[in-house]
N, C-alpha and C positions, 0 to 999 in steps of 0.2 A: 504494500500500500504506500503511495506516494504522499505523507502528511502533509498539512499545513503547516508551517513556520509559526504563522502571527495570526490573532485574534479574526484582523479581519481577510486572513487566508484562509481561517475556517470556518466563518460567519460566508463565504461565496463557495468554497468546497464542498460544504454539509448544504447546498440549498435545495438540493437535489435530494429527493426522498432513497431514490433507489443506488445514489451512492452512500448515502447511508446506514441502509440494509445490506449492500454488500459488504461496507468497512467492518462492522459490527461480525457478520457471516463470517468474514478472512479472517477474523480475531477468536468466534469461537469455534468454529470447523475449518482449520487450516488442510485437512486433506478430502473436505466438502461436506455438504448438510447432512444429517443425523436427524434420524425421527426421534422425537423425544420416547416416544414410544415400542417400538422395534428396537434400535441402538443394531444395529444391521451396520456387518463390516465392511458393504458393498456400497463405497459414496456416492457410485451415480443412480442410488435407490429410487431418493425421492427426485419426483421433477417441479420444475420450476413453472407456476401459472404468475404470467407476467400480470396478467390484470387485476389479480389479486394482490400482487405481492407477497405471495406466500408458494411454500412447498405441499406436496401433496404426494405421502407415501404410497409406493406402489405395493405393499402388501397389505397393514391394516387399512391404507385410502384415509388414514387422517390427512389435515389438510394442520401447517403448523408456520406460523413465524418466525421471522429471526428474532420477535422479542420473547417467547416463549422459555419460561426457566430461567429469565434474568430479571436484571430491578425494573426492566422496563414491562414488564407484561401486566396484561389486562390496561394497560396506560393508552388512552384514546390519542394523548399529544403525541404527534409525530415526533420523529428521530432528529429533524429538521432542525426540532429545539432541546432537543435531550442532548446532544453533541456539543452544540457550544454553551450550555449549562455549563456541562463537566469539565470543559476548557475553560468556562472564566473562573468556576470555584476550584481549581488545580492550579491557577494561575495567577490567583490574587493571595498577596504575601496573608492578609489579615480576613481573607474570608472574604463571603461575598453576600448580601441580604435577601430574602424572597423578596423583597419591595425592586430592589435591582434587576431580580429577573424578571420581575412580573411588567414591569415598567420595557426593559429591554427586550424580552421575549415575546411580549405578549401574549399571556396569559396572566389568569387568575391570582392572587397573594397567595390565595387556599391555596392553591393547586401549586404555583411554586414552592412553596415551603414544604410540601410535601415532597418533589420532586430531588430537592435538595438533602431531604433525609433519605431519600433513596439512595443516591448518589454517594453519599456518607457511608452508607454500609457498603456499597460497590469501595471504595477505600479505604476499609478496613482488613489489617492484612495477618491474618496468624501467621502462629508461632511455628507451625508444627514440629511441637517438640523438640525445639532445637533451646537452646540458652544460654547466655551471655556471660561473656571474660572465659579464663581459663587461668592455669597458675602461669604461663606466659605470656598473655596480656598486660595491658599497661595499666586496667582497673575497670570497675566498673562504679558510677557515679549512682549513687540512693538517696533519693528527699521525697518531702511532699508537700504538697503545696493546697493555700485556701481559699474554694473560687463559691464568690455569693458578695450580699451586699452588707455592710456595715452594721454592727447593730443597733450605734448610737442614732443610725438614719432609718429604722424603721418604726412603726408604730408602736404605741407604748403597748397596744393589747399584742399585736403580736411578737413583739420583743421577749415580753411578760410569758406567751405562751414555748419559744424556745426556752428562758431558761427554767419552767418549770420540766420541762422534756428531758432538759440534757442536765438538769442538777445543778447548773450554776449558768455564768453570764461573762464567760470566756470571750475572747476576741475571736474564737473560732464557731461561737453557739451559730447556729442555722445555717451551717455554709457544709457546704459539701467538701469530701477531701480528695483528694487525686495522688497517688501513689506513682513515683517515673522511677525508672532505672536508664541510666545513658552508657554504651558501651566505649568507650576512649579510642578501641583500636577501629570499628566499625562506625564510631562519629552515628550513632542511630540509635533512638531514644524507646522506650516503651513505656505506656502509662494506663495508668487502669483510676476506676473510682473505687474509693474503698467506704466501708460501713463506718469504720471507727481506726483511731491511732492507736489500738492497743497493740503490745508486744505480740501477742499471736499474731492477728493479724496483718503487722508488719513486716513481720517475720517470716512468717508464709508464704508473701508474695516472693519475697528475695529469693529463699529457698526453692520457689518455682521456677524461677525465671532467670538464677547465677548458679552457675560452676562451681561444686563444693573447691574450696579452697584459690580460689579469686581474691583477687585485693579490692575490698571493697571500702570507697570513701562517705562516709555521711558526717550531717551535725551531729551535736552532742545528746537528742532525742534521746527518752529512756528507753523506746521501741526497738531501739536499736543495738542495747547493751549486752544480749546476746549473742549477735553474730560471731565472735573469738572464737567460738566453738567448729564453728564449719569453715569461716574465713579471715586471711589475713585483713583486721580491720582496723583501720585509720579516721580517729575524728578529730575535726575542725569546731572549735566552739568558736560559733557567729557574735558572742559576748566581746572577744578579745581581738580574734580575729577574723578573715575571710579565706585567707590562704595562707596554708602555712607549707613551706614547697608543695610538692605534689597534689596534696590533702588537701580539697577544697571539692565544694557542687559548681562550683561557677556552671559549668558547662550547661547541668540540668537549670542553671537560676535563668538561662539566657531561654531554654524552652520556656519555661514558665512565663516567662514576660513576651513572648512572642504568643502563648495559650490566650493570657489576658489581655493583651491588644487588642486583638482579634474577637474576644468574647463580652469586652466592656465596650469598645467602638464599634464595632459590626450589626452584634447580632443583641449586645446590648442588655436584653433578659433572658434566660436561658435556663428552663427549670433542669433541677436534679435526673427530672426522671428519662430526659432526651443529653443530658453534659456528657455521656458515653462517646454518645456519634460526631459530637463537637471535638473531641478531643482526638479519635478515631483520623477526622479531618486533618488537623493538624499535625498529628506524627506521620501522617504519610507525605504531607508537603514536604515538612524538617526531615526525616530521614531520604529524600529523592530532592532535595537541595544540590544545585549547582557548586561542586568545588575544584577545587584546582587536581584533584584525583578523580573526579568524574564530573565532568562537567555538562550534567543533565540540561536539557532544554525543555521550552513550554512543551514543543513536539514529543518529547520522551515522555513527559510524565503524564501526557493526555494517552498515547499509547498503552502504559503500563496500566493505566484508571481503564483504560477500556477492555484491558485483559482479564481484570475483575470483576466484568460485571453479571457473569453467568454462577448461576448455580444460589443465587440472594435472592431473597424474596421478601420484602417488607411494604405488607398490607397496612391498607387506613387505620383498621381497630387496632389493628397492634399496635401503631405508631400513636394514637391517642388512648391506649389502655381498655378502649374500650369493648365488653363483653361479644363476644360471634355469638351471634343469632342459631343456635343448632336447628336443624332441618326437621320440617314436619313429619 
């Protein structure tokens, strides 16, 4: 596939519906289409009804889209605008607002904001069981950090109702916490929301996601005072200092302030129960960042976002919690 460079190379590329449908095609049947249904090793199975737009298997005779089994399915909006969606939110350092696309795409807020969350989970990227530093690594970076609003700025009833919840009236009550690890050799960050700052559960996540015996730096957190046991561990109290040689989060504090750019300017209010796919967003920009060892473009990282976007499915109720109607 011959990409577009720039914004408005893909804004006249993608105008065209049926180059669309074949970009998306080349990206998830690179040795040709696939019945969702069959999965038949013979690619020239199904054939192609141009007036449709769609395939139509020659043994069960379903009839099937290239958005079938990706974030695009059951989605009425054309491809036409689902391709430079995902090239301006891959593309914009601090994110990008449904009011932007709805304005620039035309379409709905609803229907953008939704469209956006879909897209979110098209770049979210597991682990598979793979995990970070090693005893020959140069370390690996652990903090976490507090994304909500202030609590001297909120209403006195609801202020009142955090800290009856959380037992007292911390600078951290009604904020959600977010857990990152950043790998020094790999320059690429991972971050999760977590329940609570307790020692299990901070502990847990490291233990999932680092190398027994990794050199690992954090502050001087109490969540943290166990790791000695599985790993070389180094801490920096933020009291005294910031860096002390090696020992320092700098790396993860610069994700952080790139999270919160983007989540205070952009998108501005952002409940708990969607800050997953917000952050999801973000570590995939920051780890597919342009550097002097790889130096990704817009064109690559719209690429790799499009290589992900088969096999996710994120429905309307899901995405607003809301109960599925089971069938009569």
């Amino acid at each position: 596939m011959d990409s577009p460079q720039t914004l408005q190379q893909a804004i006249q590329y993608f105008s065209d519906e049926q180059v669309c449908i074949d970009a998306v095609a080349a990206m998830r049947w690179p040795d040709g289409p696939r019945c969702p249904d069959c999965h038949l090793d013979d690619a020239k199975n199904p054939y192609y009804i141009k007036t449709q737009k769609r395939w139509k298997c020659r043994t069960c005779r379903r009839q099937f889209s290239v958005k079938v089994e990706t974030i695009f399915e059951d989605s009425p909006i054309p491809l036409q605008k689902w391709l430079p969606a995902l090239w301006m939110l891959i593309g914009c350092k601090n994110g990008i607002s449904s009011y932007e696309i709805h304005r620039n795409l035309g379409v709905s807020q609803k229907s953008a904001w939704f469209m956006l969350h879909r897209l979110r989970l098209a770049l979210k990227t597991g682990t598979m069981g793979t995990k970070l530093g090693g005893k020959e690594s140069n370390g690996v970076e652990v903090d976490e950090t507090f994304v909500g609003g202030k609590l001297k700025n909120m209403h006195r009833d609801r202020r009142e109702r955090f800290a009856a919840a959380s037992g007292h009236a911390g600078g951290w009550t009604g904020k959600a916490i977010v857990q990152g690890m950043l790998d020094r050799d790999e320059r690429k960050v991972r971050a999760t929301v977590v329940p609570d700052i307790k020692r299990e559960t901070l502990q847990n996540e490291v233990l999932r996601n680092v190398k027994y015996g990794t050199q690992v730096f954090t502050d001087d957190a109490v969540g943290y005072d166990k790791l000695k046991w599985r790993y070389v561990h180094d801490v920096v109290n933020h009291a005294e200092t910031y860096v002390n040689g090696r020992v320092h989060t700098n790396g993860l504090e610069n994700f952080w302030s790139l999270l919160k750019r983007g989540l205070k300017g952009t998108y501005v209010a952002v409940e708990p129960f969607h800050l997953e796919r917000y952050i999801d967003e973000q570590v995939f920009r920051f780890n597919n960042r342009a550097t002097k060892d790889n130096p990704l473009t817009d064109s690559d990282r719209f690429l790799l976002a499009l290589s992900q976007v088969a096999g996710k499915r994120l429905t309307f109720a899901e995405l607003t919690g809301k109960p599925v109607a089971s069938p009569a």
